[in-house]
C-alpha positions in Angstrom: -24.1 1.9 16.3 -23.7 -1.9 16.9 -25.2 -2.5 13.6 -23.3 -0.2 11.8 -19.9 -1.7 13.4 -20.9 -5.1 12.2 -21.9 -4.5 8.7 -18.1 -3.1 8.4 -17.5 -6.4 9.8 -19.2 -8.4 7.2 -17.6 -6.2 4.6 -14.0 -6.1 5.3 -11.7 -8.2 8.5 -9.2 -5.7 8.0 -8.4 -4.4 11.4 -7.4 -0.9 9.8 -10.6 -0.5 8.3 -12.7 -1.6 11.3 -11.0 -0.2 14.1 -10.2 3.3 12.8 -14.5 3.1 11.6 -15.4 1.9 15.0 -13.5 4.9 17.2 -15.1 7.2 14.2 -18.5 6.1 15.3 -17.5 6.5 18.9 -16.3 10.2 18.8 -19.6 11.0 16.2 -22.3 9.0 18.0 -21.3 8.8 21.2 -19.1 11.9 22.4 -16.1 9.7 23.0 -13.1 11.7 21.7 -10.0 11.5 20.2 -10.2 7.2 20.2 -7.3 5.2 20.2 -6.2 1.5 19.8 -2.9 1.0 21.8 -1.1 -2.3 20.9 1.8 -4.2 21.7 5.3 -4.6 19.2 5.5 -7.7 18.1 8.5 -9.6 20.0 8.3 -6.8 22.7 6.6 -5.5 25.3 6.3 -2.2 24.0 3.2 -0.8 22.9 2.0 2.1 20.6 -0.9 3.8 18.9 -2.0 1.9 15.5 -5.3 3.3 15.2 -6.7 6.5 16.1 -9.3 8.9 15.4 -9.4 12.9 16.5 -5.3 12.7 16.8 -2.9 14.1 14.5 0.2 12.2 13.4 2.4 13.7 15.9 0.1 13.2 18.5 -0.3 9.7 17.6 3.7 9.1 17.4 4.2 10.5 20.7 2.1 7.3 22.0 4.6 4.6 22.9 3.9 3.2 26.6 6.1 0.5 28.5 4.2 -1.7 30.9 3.2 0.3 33.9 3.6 3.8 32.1 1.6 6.1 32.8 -2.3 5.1 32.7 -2.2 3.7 29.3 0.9 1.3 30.5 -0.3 0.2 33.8 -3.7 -1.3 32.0 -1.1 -2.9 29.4 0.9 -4.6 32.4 -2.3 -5.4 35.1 -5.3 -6.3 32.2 -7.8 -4.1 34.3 -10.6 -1.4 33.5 -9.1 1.9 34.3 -11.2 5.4 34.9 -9.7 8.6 35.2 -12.9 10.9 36.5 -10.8 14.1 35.9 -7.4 14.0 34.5 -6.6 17.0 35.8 -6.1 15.2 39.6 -4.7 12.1 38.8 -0.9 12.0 39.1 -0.3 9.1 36.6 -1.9 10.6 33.7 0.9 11.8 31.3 -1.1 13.7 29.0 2.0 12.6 26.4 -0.2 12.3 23.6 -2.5 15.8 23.7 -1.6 18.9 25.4 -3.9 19.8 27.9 -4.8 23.2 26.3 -6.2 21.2 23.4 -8.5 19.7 25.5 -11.9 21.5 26.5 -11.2 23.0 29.5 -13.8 21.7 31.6 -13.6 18.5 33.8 -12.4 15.6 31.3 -12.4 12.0 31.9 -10.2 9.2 30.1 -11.2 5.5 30.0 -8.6 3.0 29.1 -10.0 -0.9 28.3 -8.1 -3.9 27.9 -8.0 -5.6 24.6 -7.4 -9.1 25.2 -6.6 -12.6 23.2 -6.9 -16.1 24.9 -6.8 -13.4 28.3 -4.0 -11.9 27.1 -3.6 -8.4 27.1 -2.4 -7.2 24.2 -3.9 -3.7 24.0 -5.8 -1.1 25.3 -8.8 0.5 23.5 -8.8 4.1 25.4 -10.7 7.5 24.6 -11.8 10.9 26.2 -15.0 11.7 28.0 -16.2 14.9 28.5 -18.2 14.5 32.0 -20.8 16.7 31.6 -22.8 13.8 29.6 -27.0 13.4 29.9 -25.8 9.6 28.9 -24.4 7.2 32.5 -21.1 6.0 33.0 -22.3 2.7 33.0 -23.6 3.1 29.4 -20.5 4.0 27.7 -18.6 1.9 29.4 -21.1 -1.4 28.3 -20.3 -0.2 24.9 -17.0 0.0 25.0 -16.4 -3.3 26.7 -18.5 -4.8 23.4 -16.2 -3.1 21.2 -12.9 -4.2 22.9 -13.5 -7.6 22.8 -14.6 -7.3 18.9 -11.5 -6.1 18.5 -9.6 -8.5 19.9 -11.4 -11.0 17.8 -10.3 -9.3 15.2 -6.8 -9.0 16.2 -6.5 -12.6 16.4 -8.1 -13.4 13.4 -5.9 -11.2 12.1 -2.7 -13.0 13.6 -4.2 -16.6 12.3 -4.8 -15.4 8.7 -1.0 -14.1 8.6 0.7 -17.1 9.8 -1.2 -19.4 7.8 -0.4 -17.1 4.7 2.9 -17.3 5.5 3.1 -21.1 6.0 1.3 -21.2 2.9 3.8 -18.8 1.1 6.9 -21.0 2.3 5.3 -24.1 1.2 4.9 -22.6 -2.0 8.5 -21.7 -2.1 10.0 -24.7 -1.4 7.7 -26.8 -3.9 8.4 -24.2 -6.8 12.3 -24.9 -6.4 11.6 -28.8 -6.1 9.4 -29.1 -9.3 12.6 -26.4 -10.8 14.8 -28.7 -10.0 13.2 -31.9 -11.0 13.4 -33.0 -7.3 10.8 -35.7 -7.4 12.9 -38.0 -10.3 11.6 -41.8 -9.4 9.7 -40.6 -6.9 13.3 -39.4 -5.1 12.7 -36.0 -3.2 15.7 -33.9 -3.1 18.5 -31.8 -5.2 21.8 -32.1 -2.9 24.7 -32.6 -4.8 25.3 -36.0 -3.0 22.0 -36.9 -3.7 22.2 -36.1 -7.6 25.3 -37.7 -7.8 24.0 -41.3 -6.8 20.7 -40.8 -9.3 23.6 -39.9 -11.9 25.6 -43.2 -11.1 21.9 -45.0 -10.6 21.2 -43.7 -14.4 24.5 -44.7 -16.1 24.2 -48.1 -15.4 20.6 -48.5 -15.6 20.6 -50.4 -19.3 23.9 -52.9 -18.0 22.5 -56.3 -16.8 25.3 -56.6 -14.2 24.7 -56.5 -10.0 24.2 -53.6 -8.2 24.9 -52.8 -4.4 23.4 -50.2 -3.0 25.7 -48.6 -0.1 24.6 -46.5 3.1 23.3 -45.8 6.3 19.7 -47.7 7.5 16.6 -45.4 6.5 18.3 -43.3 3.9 16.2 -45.0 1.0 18.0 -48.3 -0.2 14.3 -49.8 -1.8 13.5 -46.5 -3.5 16.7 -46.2 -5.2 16.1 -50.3 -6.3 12.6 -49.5 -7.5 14.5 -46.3 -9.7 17.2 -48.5 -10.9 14.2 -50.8 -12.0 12.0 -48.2 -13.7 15.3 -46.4 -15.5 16.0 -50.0 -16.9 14.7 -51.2 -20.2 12.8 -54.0 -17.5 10.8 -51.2 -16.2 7.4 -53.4 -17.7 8.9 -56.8 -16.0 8.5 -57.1 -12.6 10.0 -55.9 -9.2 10.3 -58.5 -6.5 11.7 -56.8 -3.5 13.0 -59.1 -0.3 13.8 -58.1 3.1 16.5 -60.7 4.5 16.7 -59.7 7.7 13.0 -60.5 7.5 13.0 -64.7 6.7 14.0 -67.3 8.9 17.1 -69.8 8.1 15.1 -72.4 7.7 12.9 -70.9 5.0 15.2 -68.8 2.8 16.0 -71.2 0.0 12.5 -72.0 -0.3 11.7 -68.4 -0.5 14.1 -67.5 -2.9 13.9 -70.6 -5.2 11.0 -72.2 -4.5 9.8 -75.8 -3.8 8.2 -78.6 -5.4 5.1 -80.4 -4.3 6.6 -82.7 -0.9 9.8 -81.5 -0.4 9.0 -81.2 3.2 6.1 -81.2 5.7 3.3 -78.7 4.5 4.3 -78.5 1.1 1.0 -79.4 -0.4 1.3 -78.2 -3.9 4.4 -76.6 -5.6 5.9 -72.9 -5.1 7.3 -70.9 -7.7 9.9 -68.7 -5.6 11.0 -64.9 -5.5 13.7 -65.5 -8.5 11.4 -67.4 -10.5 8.5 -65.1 -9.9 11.1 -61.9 -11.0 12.2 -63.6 -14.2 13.0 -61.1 -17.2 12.6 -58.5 -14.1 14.8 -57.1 -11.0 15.3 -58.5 -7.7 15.8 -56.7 -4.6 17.5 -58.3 -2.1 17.5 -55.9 1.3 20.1 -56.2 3.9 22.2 -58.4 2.3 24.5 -58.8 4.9 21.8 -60.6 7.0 22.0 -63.7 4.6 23.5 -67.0 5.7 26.7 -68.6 4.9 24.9 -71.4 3.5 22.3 -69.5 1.3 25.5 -67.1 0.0 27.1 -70.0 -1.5 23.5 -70.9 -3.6 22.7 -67.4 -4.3 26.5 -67.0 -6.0 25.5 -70.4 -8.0 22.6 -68.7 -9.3 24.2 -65.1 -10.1 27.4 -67.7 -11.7 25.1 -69.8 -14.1 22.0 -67.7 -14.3 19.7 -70.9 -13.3 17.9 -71.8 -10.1 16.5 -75.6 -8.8 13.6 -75.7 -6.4 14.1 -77.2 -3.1 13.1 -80.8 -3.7 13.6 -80.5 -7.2 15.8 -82.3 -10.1 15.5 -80.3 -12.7 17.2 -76.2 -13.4 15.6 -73.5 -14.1 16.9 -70.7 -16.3 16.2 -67.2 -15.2 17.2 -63.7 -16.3 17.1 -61.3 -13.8 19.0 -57.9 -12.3 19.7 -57.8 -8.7 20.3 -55.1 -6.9 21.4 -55.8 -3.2 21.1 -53.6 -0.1 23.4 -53.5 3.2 23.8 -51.0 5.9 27.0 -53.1 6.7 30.7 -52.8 5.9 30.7 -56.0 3.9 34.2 -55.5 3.1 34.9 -55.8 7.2 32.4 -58.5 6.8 34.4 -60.2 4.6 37.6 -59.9 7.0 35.7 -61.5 9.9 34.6 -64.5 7.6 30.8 -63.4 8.2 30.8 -62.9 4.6 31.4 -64.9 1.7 34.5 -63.0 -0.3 33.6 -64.4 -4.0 29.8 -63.1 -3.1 30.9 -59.7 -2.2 33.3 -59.6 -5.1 30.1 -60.0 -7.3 27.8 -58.1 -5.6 30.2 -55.1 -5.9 30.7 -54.5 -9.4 28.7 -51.5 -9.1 28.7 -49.8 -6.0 26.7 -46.9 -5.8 27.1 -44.9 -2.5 23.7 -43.7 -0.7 23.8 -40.3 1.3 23.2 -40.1 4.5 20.0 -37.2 5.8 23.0 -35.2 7.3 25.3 -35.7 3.9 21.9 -33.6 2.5 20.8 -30.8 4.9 19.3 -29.1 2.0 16.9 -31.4 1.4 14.8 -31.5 4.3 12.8 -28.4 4.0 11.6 -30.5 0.8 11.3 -33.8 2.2 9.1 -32.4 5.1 7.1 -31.2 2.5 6.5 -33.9 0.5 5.7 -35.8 4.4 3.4 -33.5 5.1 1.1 -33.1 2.3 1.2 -37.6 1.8 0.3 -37.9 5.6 -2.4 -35.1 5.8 -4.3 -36.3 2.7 -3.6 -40.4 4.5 -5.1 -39.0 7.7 -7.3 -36.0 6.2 -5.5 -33.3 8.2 -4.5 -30.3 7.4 -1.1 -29.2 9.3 1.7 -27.4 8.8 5.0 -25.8 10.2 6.5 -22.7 10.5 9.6 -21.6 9.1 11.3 -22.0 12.7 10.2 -25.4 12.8 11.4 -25.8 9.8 14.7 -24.3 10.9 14.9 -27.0 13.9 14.1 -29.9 11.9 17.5 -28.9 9.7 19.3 -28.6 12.2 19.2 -32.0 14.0 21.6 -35.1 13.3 18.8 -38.0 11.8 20.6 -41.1 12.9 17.3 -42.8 11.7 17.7 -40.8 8.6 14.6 -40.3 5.7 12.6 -43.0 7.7 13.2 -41.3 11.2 12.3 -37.9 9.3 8.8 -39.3 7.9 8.3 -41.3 11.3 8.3 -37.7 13.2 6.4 -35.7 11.3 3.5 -37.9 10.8 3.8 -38.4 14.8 3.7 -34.7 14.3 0.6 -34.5 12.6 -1.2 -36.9 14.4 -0.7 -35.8 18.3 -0.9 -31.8 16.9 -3.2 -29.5 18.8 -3.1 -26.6 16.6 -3.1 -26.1 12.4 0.4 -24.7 12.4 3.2 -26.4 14.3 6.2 -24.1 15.6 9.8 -25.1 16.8 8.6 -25.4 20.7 5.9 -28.1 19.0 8.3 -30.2 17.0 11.0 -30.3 19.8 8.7 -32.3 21.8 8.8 -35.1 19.5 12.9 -35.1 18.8 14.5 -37.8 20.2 16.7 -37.6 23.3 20.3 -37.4 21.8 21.9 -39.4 24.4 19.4 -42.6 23.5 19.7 -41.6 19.6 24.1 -40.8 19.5 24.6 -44.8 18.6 27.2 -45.0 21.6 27.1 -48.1 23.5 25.0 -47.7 26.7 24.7 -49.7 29.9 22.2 -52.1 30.9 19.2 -50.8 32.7 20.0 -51.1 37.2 17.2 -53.7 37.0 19.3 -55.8 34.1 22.5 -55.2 36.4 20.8 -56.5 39.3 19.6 -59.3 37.6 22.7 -60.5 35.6 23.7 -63.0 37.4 20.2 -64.5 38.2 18.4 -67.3 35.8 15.1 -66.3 34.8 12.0 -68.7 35.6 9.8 -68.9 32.7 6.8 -67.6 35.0 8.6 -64.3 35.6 10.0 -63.9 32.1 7.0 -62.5 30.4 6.6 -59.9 33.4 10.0 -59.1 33.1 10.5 -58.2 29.2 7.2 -56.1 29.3 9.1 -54.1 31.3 12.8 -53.9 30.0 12.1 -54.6 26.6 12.2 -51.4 24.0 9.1 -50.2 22.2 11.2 -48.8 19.3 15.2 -50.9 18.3 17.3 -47.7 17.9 20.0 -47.3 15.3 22.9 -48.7 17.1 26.2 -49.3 14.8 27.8 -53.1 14.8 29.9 -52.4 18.2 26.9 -51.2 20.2 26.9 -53.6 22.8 30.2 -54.7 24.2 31.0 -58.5 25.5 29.7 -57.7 29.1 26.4 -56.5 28.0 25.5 -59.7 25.9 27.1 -61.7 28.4 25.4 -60.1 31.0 22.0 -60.5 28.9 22.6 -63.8 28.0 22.9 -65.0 31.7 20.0 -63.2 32.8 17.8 -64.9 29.7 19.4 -68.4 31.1 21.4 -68.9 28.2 18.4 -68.1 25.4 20.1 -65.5 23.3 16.5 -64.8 21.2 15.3 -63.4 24.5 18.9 -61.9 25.4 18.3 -60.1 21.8 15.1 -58.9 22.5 16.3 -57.4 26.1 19.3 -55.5 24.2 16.9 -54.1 21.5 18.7 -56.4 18.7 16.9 -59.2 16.6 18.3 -62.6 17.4 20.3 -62.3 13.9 22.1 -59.4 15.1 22.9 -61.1 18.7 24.6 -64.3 17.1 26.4 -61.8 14.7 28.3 -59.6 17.6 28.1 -62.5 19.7 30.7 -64.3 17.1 32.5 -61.1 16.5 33.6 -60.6 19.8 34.8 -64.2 20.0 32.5 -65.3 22.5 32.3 -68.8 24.1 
């Protein structure tokens, strides 16, 4: 018999063909009647018949069993072996499905086993004895243990094949719209009107020679709109220097950005062609903008003016042709008000502004854009994981302060940590932020920074003291996050150091100085 049931098996997974073939081959070879495979509703815990053999339809539709009902039920709700030696003396047998006067009217047994998943019960695999058998109890009981937990191997194979199907059938979904939609233009993921509007804009002005600033919220895409602008341009074979100012210290920005002849200051061994130089006849990207010095404004709005640059230590100008496109998450028009800004500089920065929208201006585009994440980061990490539509469904629902960057940064956290091929919404909420650290409100220092205010720090307990207060991650905070008693009270407790004040507040020491002056701070 066991052979038999496992060359249907090897043949076919279907758990219609296999089950309703394995109860066939109990009632023929075995003398176990009128088989059937009881299983639970998806979503409920209400069971019925599937499978059956020996029953007619309306004998099969009349099995529907609640935990606890009846014989059938109370296996469902306790997961145990149950034997009815004659059904005719035992109180809980319903005889819902046959009539008794269908049944041979001799002494009949039932046996009811427990189909179980990951020792779960999901089903019951039940059938009629007659008792007057040459074969044991025992025996048919072996067998029918064997055959249960095949089928709940089957069941669960079953359940995997489905969900991945219809993972797979969602992914396939969302990617046919995308490439119907040309949603990958510049390398640009998404079809949102916003979205298309600031490629539109991008494209109009893509052959002028003229500045462009790019507008919008931190993490919603600034260098891959630059990099468009660039490749839409008739430069696109010139190249594209990209700069992070935030990223370069006072002291070193006009040599960065202009270069330096041989000597013009301690270490300067040879001479250095710099960033504008090196993106002659090309584009320049200048990120975060607003990070940029007083002092390095007024040089860059020489260059921009007269289209030449002179190396630090050097005599002699240099003519250059390039397009810059500039970055800011800032309001440098408020910027300009507060005289952290040069006004002539902004004025020429802005002659064409185009406006970048924000992950929750674009809701529509992040059943795409987790998409796109999940098959770069699976073929990066070789993994193969995916989410279901519910996760999905989550992951559209949430706010994104960190916007396209915070999106990517979850899902390949996602991937990474994930136990299981297919990811549902209980698995991704683990990995959403907490909404009060996350809501860009201004929050309190820590008890331990409260404590401490007041109190200079030696430099022997300094280093103990940041591992410990310090962030792992700088959230998005907006310009006002921290209010004059927070980066007083920081400042005090980092005895007047405001690079390690910065670091205790989450801020770089840029971004201190700058609130710092804002708030008119002595």
């Amino acid at each position: 018999m066991f052979e038999q049931v496992m060359s249907l098996v090897g043949k076919s997974l279907s758990p219609e063909v296999v089950l309703r073939e394995m109860l066939h081959l109990l009632s023929e070879l075995l003398g176990l009647n009128r088989g059937r495979v009881v299983l639970r509703d998806e979503g409920s815990e209400t069971a019925r018949i599937h499978y059956a053999y020996g029953m007619t339809r309306q004998e099969m539709a009349r099995g529907v069993y609640q935990p606890g009902d009846g014989v059938t039920g109370r296996v469902l709700a306790t997961g145990q072996l149950t034997i009815v030696q004659d059904i005719d003396q035992e109180p809980r047998f319903l005889l819902r499905t046959v009539r008794r006067e269908d049944l041979p009217s001799g002494p009949v047994s039932f046996i009811a086993m427990p189909i179980k998943i990951d020792r779960q019960t999901v089903g019951v695999m039940a059938c009629h004895r007659i008792r007057s058998r040459m074969r044991t109890l025992s025996d048919d009981l072996t067998v029918l243990r064997i055959l249960s937990t095949l089928a709940g191997q089957l069941l669960q194979l079953q359940q995997s094949l489905l969900a991945k199907t219809k993972v797979l059938e969602q992914r396939n979904e969302i990617l046919t719209k995308a490439l119907q939609a040309e949603a990958t233009r510049y390398g640009i993921v998404g079809t949102a009107p916003s979205l298309l509007k600031a490629i539109s804009e991008l494209e109009r002005v893509s052959d002028a020679t003229a500045s462009v600033l790019l507008m919008g919220e931190s993490g919603t895409g600034k260098e891959l709109f630059a990099r468009a602008l660039h490749l839409a341009s008739p430069r696109r074979d010139k190249p594209f220097i990209k700069i992070n100012c935030a990223a370069i210290p006072d002291t070193l920005f006009e040599s960065e950005l202009f270069g330096h002849e041989r000597g013009a200051f301690t270490g300067a061994a040879t001479a250095r062609a710099g960033w504008f130089e090196q993106a002659n006849a090309g584009s320049i990207f200048l990120d975060e903008i607003g990070e940029m010095p007083l002092a390095m404004q007024t040089k860059l709005l020489r260059t921009l003016q007269e289209g030449t640059i002179t190396r630090l230590g050097g005599k002699k100008e240099i003519a250059i042709d390039v397009r810059l496109v500039a970055a800011t998450n800032r309001d440098l028009a408020h910027e300009v008000e507060v005289g952290a800004f040069r006004q002539d500089l902004y004025y020429r920065l802005n002659v064409i502004p185009i406006h970048l929208p924000s992950l929750a201006e674009r809701r529509e585009d992040i059943p795409a854009l987790v998409l796109h994440f999940l098959n770069h980061i699976n073929q990066a990490h070789q993994r193969n994981v995916n989410l279901s539509q519910d996760a999905l469904d989550l992951l559209q629902q949430q706010e994104w302060p960190g916007n396209i960057r915070e999106l990517s940064n979850l899902i390949e956290r996602a991937i990474l940590l994930a136990e299981r091929p297919i990811l549902d919404a209980r698995d991704i909420a683990r990995f959403l932020p907490d909404k009060r650290k996350s809501s860009g409100m201004a929050q309190p220092l820590p008890p331990q920074h409260q404590e401490t205010a007041m109190r200079p720090m030696d430099s022997a307990s300094w280093g103990q003291d940041v591992a410990s207060t310090a962030v792992a991650v700088r959230p998005y905070a907006p310009v006002a996050s921290h209010s004059a008693a927070q980066l007083t009270a920081a400042l005090t407790q980092s005895a007047g150091n405001k690079s390690r004040a910065a670091q205790l507040l989450g801020l770089t020491p840029r971004q201190f100085s700058y609130r710092w002056e804002k708030l008119g701070l002595e």
